[in-house]
Backbone as a chain_set.jsonl record, in Angstrom:
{"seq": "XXXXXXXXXXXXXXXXXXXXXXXXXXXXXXXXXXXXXXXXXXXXXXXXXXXXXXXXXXXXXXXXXXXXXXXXXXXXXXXXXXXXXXXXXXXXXXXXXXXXXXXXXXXXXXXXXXXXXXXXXXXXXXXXXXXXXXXXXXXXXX", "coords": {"N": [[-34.084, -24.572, 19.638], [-37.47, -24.027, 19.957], [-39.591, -21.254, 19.649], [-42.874, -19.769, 20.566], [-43.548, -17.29, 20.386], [-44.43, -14.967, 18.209], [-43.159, -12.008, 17.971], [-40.495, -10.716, 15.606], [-37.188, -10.37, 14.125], [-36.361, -10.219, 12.021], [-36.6, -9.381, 8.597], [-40.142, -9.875, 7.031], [-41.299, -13.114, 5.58], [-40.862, -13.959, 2.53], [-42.239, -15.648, -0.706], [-40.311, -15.841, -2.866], [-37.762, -16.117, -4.471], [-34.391, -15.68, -2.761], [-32.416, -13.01, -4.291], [-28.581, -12.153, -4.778], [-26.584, -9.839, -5.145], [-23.952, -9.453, -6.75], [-20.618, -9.858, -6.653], [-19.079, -6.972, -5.569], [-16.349, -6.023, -7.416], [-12.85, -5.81, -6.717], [-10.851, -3.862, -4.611], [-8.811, -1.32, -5.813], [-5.707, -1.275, -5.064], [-3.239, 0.896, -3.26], [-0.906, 0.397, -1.994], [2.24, 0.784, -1.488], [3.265, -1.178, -1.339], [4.332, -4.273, -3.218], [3.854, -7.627, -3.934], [4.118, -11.521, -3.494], [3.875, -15.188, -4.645], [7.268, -16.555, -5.752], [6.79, -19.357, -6.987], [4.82, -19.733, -8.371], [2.566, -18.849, -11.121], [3.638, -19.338, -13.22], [4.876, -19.434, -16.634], [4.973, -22.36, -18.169], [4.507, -23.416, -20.534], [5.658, -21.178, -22.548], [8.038, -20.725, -20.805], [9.59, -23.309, -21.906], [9.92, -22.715, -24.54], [11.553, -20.287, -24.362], [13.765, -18.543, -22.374], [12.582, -16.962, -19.423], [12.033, -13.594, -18.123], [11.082, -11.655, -15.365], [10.551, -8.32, -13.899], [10.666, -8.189, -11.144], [10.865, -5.907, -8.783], [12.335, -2.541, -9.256], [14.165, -0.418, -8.306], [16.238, 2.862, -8.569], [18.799, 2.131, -7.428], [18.347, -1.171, -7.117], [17.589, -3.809, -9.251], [15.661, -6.434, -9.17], [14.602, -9.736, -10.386], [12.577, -12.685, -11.456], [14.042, -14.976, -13.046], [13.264, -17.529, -15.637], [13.854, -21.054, -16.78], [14.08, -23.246, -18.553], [15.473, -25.647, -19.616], [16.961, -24.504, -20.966], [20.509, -22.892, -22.436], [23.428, -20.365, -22.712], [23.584, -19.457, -25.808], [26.484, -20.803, -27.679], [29.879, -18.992, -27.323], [28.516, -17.332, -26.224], [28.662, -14.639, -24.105], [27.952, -13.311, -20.997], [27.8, -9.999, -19.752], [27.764, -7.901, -17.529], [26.983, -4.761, -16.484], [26.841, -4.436, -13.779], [26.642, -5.794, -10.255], [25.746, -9.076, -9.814], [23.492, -11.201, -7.951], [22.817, -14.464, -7.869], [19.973, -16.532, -6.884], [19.667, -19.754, -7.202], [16.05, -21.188, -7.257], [14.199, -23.423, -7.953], [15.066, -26.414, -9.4], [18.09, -26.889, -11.747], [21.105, -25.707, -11.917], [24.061, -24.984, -14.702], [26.649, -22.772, -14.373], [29.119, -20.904, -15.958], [32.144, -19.791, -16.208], [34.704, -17.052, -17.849], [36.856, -17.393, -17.423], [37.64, -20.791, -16.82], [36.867, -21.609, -14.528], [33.3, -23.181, -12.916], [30.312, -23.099, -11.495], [28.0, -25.245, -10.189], [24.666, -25.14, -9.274], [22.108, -25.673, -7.182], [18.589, -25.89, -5.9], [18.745, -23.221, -3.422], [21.141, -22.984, -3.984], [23.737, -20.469, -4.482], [25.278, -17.329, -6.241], [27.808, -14.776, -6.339], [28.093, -12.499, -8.605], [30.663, -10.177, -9.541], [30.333, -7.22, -11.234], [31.361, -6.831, -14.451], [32.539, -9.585, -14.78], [32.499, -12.498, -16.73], [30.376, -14.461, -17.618], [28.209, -17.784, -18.114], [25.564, -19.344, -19.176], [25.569, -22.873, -18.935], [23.899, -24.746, -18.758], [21.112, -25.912, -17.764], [18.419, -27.385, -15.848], [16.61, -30.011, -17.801], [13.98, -30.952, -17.766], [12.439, -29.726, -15.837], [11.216, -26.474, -14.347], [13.892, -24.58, -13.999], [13.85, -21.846, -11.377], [15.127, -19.048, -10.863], [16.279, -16.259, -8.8], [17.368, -13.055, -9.293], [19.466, -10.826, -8.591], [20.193, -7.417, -9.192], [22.018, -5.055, -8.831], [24.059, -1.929, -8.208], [28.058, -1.642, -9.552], [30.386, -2.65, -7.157]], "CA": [[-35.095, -24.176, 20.582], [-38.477, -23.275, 19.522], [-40.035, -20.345, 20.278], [-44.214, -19.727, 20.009], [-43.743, -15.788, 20.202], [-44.605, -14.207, 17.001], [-42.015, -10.867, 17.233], [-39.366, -11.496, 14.992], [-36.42, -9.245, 14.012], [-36.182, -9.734, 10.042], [-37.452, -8.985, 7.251], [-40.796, -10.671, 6.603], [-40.518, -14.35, 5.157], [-41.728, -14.368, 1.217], [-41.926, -17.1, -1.591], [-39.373, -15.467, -3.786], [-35.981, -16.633, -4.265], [-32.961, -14.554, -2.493], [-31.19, -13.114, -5.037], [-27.708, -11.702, -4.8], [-25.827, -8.859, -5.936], [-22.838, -9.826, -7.842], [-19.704, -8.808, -5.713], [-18.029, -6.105, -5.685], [-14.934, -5.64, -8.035], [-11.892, -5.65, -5.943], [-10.537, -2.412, -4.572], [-7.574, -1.115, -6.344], [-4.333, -1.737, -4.085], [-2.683, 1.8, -3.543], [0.052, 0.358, -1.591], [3.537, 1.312, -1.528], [4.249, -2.29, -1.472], [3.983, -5.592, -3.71], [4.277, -9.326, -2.808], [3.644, -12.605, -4.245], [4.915, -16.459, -4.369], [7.933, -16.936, -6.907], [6.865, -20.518, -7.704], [3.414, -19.346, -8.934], [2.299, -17.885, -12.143], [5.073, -19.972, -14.523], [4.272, -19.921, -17.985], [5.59, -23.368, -18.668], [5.291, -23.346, -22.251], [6.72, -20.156, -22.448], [9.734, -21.311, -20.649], [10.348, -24.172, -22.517], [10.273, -22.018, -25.405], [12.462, -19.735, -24.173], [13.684, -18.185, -20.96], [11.668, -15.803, -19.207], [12.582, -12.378, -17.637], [10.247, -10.552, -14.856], [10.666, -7.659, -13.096], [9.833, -7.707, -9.29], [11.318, -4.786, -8.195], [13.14, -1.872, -9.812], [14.656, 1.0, -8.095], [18.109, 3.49, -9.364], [20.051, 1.527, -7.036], [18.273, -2.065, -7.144], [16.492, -4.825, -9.666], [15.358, -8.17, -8.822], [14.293, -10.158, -11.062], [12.565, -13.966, -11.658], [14.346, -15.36, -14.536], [12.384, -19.529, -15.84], [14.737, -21.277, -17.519], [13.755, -24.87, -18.733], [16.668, -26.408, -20.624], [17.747, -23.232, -22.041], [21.925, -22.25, -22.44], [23.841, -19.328, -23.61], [24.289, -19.491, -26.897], [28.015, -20.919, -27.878], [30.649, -17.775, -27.565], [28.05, -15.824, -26.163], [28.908, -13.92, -22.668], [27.136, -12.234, -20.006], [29.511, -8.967, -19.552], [27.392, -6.72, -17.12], [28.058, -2.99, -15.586], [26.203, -4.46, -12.002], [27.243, -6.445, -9.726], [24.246, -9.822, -9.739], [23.177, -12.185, -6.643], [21.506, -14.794, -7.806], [19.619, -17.337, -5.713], [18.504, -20.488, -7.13], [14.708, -21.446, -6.316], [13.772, -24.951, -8.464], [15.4, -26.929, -10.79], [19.207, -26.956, -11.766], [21.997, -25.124, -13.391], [25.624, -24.977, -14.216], [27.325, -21.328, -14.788], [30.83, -21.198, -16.489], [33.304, -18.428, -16.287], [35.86, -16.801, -18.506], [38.423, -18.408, -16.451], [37.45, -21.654, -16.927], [35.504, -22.139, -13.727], [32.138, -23.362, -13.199], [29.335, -23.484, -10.554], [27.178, -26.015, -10.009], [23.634, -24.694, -8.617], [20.598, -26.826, -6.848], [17.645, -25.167, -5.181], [19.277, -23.08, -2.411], [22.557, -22.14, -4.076], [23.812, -18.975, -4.586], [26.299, -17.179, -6.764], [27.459, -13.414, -6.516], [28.999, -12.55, -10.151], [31.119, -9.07, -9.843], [30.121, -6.629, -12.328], [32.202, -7.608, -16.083], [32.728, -10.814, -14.306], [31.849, -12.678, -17.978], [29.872, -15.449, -17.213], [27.064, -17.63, -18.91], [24.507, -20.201, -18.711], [25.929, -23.833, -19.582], [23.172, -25.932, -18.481], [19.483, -26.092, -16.991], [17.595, -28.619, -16.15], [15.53, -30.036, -18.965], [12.632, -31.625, -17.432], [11.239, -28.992, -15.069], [11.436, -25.321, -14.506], [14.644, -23.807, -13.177], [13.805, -20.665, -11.501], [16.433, -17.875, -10.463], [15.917, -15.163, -8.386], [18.746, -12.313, -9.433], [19.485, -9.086, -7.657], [21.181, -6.823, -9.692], [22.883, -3.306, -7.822], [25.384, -1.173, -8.733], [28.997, -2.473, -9.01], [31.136, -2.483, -6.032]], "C": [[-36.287, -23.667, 19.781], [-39.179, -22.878, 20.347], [-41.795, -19.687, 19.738], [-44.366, -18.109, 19.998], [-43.885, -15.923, 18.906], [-43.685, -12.648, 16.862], [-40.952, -11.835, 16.632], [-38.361, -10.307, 14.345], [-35.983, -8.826, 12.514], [-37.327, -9.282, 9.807], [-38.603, -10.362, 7.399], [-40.617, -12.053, 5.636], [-41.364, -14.247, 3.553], [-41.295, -15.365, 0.515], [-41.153, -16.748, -2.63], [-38.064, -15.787, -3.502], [-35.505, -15.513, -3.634], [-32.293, -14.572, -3.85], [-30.348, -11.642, -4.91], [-27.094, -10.772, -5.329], [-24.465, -9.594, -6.304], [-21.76, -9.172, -6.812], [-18.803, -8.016, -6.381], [-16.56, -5.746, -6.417], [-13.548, -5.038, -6.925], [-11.66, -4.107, -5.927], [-8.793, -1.983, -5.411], [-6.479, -0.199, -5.387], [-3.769, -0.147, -3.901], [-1.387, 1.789, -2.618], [1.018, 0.166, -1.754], [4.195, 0.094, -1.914], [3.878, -3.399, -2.328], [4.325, -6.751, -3.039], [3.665, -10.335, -3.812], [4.753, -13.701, -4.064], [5.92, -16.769, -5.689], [7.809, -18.357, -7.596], [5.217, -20.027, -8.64], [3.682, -18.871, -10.165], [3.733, -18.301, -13.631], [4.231, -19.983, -15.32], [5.346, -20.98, -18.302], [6.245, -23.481, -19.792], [5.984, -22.245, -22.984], [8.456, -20.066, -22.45], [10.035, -22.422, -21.354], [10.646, -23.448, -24.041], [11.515, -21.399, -25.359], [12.807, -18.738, -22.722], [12.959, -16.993, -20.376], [11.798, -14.851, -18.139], [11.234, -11.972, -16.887], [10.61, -10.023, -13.933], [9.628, -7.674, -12.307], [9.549, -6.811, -8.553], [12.093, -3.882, -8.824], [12.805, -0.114, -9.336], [15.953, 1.922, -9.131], [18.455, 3.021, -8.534], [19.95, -0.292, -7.262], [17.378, -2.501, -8.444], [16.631, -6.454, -9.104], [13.97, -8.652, -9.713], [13.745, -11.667, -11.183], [12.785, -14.292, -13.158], [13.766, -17.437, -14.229], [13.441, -19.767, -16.747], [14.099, -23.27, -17.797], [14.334, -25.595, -19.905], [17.658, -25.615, -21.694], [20.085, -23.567, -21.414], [22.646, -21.537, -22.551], [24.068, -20.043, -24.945], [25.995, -19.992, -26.708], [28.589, -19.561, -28.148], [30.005, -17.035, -27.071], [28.472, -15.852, -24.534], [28.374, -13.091, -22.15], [28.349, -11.321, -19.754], [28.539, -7.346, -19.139], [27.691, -5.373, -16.545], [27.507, -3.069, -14.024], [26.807, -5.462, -11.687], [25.822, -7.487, -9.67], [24.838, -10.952, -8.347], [22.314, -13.354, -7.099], [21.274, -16.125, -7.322], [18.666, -18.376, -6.285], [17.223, -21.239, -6.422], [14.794, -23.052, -6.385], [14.847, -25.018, -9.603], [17.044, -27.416, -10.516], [19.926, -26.493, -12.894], [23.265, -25.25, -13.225], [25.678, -23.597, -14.572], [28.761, -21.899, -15.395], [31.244, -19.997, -16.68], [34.014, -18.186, -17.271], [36.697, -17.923, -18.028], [38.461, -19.613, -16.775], [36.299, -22.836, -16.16], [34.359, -22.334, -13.534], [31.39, -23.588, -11.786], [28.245, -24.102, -10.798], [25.391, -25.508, -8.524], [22.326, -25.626, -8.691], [19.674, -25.623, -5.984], [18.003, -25.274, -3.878], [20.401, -22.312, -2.777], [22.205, -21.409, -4.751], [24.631, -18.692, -5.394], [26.149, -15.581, -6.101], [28.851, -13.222, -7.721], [29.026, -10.627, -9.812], [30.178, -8.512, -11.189], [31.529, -6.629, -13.23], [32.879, -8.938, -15.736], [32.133, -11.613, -15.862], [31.604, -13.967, -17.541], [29.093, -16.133, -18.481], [26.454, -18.761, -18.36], [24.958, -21.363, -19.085], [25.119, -24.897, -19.728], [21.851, -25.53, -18.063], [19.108, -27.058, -17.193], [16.289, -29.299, -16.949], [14.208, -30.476, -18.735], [11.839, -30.968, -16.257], [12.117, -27.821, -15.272], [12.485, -24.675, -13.703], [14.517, -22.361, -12.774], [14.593, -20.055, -10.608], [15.607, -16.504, -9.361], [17.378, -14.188, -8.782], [18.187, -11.086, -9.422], [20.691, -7.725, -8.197], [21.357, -5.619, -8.98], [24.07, -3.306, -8.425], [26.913, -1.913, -8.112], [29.843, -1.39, -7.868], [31.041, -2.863, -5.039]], "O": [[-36.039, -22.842, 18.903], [-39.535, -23.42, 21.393], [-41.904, -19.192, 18.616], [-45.431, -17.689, 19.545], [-43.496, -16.961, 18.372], [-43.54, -12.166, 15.739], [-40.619, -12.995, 16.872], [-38.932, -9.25, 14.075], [-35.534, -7.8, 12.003], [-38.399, -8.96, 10.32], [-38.268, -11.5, 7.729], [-39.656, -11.985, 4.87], [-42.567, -14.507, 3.565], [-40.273, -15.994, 0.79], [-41.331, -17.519, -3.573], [-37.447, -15.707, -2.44], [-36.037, -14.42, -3.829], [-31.794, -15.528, -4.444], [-30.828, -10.509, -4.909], [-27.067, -11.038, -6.531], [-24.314, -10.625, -5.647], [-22.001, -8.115, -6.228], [-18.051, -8.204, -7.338], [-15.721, -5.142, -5.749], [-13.478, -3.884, -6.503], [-12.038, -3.29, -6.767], [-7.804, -2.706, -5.292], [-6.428, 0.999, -5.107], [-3.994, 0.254, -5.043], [-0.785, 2.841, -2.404], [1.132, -0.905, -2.351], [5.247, 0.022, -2.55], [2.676, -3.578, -2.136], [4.888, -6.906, -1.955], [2.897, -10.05, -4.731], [5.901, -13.568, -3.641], [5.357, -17.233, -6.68], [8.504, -18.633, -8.574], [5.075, -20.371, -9.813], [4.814, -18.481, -10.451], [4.352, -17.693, -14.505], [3.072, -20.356, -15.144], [6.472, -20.631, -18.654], [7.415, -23.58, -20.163], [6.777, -22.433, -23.907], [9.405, -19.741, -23.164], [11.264, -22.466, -21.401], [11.698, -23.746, -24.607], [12.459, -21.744, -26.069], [11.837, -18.27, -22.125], [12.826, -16.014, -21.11], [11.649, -15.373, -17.035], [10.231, -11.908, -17.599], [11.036, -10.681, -12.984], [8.429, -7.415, -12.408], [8.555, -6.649, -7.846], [13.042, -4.57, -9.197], [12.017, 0.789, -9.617], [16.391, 1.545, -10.218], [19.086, 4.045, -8.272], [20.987, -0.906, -7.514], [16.486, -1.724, -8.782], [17.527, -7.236, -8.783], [12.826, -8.199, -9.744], [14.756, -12.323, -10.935], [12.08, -14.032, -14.134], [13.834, -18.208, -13.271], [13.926, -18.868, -17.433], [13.847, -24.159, -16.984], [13.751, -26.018, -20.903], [18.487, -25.833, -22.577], [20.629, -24.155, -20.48], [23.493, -22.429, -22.505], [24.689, -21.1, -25.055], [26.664, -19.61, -25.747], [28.055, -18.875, -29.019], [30.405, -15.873, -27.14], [28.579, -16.881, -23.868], [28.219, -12.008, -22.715], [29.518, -11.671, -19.593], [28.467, -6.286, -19.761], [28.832, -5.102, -16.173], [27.625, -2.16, -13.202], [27.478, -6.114, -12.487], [24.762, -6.885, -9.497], [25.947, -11.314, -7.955], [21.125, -13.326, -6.779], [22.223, -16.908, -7.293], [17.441, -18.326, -6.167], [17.285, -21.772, -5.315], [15.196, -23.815, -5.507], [15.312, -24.174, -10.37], [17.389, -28.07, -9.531], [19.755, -26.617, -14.107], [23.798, -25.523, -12.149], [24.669, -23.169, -15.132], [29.28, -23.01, -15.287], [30.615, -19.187, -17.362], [34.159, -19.218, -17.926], [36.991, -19.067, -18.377], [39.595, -19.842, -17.195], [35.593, -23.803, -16.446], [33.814, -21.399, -14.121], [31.966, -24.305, -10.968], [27.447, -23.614, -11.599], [25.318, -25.626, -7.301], [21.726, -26.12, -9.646], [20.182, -24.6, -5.526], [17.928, -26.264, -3.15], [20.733, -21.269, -2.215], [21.184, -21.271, -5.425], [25.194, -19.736, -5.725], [25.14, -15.101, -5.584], [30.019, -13.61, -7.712], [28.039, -9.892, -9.8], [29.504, -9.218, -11.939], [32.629, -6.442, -12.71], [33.788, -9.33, -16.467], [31.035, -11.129, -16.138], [32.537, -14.631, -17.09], [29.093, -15.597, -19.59], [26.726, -19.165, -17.23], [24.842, -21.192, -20.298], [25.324, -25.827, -20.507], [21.752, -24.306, -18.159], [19.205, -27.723, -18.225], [15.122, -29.051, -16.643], [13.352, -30.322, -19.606], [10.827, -31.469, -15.766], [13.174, -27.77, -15.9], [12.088, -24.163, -12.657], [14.954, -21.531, -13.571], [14.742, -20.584, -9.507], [14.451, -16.085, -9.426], [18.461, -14.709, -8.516], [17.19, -10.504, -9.849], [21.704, -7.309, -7.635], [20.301, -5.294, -8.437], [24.815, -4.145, -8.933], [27.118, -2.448, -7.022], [29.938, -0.171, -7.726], [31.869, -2.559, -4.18]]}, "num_chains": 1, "name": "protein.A"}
């Protein structure tokens, strides 16, 4: 629509560029709570290096943890032989576990394990061509 009035409610019109202030530096978060997507933020080459540990969460009764794993294994002879009881919930990828006992679980994105505390476990496998990532919930045993 055009309009032949002359009031007008801005600022006068000049021949100088607009220019911008720079924004604002985020505010710093002071909430109680965190969050974020567990497929995000992989250091690839990292993990193919070697497996990679981050804390999510850590109370005195809980941790949860994203462990990357990208073709890693235990060591031969070596054994997981914790004092918690772990949950853990594969995201991507694929792994086997193997027990003292002899037994073994087979994990795809979705499965689960829950390994007692001194349950001696270990890592036998991952999948070598992308990033297997874990979610594990460690709490006190019992």
């Amino acid at each position: 629509m055009t309009s032949s009035s002359s009031s007008s409610s801005g600022p006068p019109p000049t021949d100088s560029p607009t220019v911008l202030a720079p924004p604002a530096p985020p505010a710093t978060s002071r909430a109680p709570w965190t969050s974020g997507v567990l497929s995000r933020g992989i250091d690839v080459p990292a993990a193919r290096h070697a497996e990679t540990f981050e804390s999510l969460a850590v109370s005195p009764h809980v941790r949860i943890e994203r462990i990357v794993s990208f073709g890693q294994a235990s060591p031969a002879g070596f054994w997981y032989d914790q004092p918690e009881d772990e949950f853990v919930l594969l995201l991507t990828g694929a792994a086997r576990l193997g027990f003292e006992d002899g037994q073994t679980v087979e994990l795809e994105p979705h499965g689960w394990v829950n390994v007692p505390a001194r349950v001696r476990h270990r890592v036998e496998w991952t999948k070598p061509d992308e990033p297997t990532v874990w979610l594990a919930i460690f709490s006190p045993a019992g």
